[in-house]
N, C-alpha and C positions, 0 to 999 in steps of 0.2 A: 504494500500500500504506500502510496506517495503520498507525502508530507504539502498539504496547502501551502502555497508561498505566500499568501497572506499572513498566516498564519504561525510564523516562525517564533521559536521563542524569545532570542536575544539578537540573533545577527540578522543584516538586510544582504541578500544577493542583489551584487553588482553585474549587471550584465556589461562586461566587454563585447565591441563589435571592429574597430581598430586601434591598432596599434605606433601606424608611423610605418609601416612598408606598404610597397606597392605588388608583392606579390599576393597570389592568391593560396592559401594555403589549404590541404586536401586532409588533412586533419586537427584533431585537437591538440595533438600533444607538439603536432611542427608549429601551428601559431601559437602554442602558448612558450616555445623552446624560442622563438622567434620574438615574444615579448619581450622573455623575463633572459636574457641569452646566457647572464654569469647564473641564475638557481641551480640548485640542484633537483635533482626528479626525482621523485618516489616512482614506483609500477603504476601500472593503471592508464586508462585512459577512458574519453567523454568528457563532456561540454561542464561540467562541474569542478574547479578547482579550490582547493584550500591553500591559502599563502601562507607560508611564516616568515614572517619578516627581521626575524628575532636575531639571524647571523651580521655580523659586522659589516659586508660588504655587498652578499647573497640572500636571497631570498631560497626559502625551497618550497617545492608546488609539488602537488599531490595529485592526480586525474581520477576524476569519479565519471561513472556513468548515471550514476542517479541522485539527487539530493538527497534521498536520507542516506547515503554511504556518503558522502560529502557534509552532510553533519553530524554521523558518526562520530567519523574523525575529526575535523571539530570540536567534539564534547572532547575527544583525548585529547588534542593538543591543549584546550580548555582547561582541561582537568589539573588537579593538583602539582604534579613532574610537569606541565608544560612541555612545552616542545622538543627540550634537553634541559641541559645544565645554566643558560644564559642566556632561559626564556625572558623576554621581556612584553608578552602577550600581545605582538603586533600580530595579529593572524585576523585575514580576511575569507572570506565566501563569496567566488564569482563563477559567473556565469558566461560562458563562449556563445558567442553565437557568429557560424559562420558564413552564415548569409548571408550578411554585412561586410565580408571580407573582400 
């Protein structure tokens, strides 16, 4: 069952649609590798990312297929331990859409 997007408890999904290139990208994980180009990746992919913004220089991005596995994880990076060791709770919930690309 999917999660209302009205309906969310604490965070807003941001939809991205560009980014600052002129290609066109044929999935989610190339325009999001294309975005964010220093993050590091988790597995995964689909139009739901989780950002942590929490490293010094890097961000790392996470690919969900569906929002409630995209706020899953969320509630962990959320959770107690954070992200790692020098979580500083910059973590967002966006959304790809590559229609617009």
């Amino acid at each position: 069952m999917t999660s209302d997007l009205f309906d969310l408890p604490t965070k807003v999904v941001k939809t991205y649609r560009v980014h600052g290139c002129h290609r066109r990208h044929l999935s989610y994980r190339e325009w999001a590798r294309c975005s964010w180009p220093s993050a590091a990746f988790g597995s995964g992919d689909g139009p739901y990312c989780t950002i942590a913004r929490c490293r010094r220089r890097a961000a790392t991005v996470h690919l969900h297929s569906d929002i409630d596995a995209a706020l899953g994880w969320l509630a962990v990076i959320d959770g107690p331990t954070g992200c790692g060791g020098r979580c500083l709770g910059r973590h967002e919930l966006v959304r790809i859409d590559l229609r617009a690309d």
